[in-house]
C-alpha positions in Angstrom: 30.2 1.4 28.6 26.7 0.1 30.1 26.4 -0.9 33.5 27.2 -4.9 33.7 28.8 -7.3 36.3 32.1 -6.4 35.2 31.7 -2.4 34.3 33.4 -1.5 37.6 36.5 -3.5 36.8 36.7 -2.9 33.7 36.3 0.7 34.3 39.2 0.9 37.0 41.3 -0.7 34.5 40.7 1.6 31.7 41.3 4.4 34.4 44.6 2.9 35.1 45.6 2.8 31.4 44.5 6.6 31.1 41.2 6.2 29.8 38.1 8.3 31.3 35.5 5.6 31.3 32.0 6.5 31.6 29.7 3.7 32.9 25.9 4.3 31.7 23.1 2.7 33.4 21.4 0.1 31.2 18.0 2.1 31.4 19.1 4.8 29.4 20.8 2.4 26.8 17.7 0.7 26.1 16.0 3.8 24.1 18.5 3.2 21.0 18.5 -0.3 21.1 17.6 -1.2 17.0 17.7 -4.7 17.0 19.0 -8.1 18.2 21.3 -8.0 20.8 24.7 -8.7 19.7 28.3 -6.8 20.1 28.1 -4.4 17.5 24.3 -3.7 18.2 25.6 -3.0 22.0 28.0 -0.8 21.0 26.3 1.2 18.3 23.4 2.5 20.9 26.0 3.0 23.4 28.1 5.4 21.7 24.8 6.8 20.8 23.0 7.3 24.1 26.9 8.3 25.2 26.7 11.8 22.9 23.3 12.7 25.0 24.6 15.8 26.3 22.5 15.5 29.6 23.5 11.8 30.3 23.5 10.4 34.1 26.8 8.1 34.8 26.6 5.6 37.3 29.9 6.8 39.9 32.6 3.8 39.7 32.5 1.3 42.8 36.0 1.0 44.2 36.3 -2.3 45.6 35.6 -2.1 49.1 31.7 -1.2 47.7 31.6 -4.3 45.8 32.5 -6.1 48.5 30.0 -4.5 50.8 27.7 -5.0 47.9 28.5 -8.7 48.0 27.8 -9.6 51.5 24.7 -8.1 51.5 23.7 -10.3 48.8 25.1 -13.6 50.3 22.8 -12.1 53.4 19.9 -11.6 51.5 20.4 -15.1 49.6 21.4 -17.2 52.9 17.5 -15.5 55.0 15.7 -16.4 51.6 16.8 -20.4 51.9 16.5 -19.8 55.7 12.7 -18.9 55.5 12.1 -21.3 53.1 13.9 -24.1 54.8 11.2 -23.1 58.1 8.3 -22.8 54.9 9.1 -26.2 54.2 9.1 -27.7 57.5 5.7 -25.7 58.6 4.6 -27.7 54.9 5.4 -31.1 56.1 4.2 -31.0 59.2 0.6 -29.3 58.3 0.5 -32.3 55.6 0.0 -34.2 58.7 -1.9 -32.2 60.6 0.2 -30.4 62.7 -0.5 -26.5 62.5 2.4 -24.1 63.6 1.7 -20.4 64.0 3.7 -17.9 60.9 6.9 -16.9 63.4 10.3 -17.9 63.8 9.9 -17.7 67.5 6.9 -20.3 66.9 8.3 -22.7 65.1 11.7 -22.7 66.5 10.1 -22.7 70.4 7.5 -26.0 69.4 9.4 -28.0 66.6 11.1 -30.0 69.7 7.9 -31.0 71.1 6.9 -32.2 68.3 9.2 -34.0 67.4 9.2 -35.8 70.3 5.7 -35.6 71.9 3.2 -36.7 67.9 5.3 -39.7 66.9 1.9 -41.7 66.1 1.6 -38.3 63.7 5.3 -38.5 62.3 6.8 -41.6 60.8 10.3 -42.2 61.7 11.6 -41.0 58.6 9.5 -37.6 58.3 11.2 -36.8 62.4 14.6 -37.7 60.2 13.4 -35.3 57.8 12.7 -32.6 59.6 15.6 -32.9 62.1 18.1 -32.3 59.3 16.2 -30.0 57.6 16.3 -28.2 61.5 20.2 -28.5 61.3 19.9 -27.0 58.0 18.2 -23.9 59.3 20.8 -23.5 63.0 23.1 -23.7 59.7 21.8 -20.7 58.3 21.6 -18.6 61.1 24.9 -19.0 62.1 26.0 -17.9 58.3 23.4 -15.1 58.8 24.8 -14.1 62.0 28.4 -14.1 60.7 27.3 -11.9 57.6 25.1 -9.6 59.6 28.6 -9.0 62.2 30.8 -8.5 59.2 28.3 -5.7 57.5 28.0 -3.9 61.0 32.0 -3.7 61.6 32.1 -2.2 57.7 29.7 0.1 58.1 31.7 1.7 61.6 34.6 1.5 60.0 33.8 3.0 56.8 32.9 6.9 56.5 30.5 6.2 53.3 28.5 3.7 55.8 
């Protein structure tokens, strides 16, 4: 079968039923592809990149990999909407003038004064703004934090880590 979302499942369940399942990466599929992608298309170039004698397999994930997998997406995801939460709130305030230097440590160590200290720069509702756009980010770290602790106990616990 090519390599999708659900190969790995799939694949485990064939195993259990006695199959041998073979999962190929979608790279070396997409030689024999002939036409518009539909079922029987799929499986036609399958079966034929399948008889390659020399064909790589991708090695079945069991599902403690998946779940590793997983969390380091959900990571990755959760720093992406954390730097562009800080992005957006280093936007807003350089529409109005206010410069804040590219760092974390920056923005988190002046936002405060800011806030409090250019009011005649901020209107009520952009401090609002910002403050739970703030919240939104403490939000994120936390969630990054938690991730970050669950991938380091995995990887002392598990031998492949």
């Amino acid at each position: 079968m090519k390599a999708c979302m659900s190969a790995h499942f799939v694949s485990r369940t064939l195993r259990k039923l006695g199959f041998e399942p073979r999962i190929i990466p979608a790279v070396y599929v997409k030689p024999f592809n002939k036409g518009q992608k539909n079922d029987y298309n799929d499986a036609e170039v399958i079966a034929e990149a399948a008889l390659r004698p020399n064909l790589k397999t991708v090695s079945e994930k069991t599902q403690e990999q998946l779940d590793l997998q997983a969390l380091h997406r959900v990571r990755s995801r959760l720093v992406s909407r954390r730097t562009a939460t800080m992005n957006q709130i280093r936007a807003f305030l350089l529409e109005r003038g206010i410069t804040v230097r590219k760092s974390v440590a920056a923005l988190r160590n002046s936002l405060e004064a800011i806030l409090n200290n250019r009011s005649d720069e901020l209107s009520l509702r952009m401090r609002k703004l910002i403050l739970g756009l703030q919240q939104d980010w403490v939000w994120l770290d936390k969630r990054i934090d938690m991730t970050t602790s669950e991938i380091k106990e995995l990887s002392t616990s598990e031998e492949s880590c």
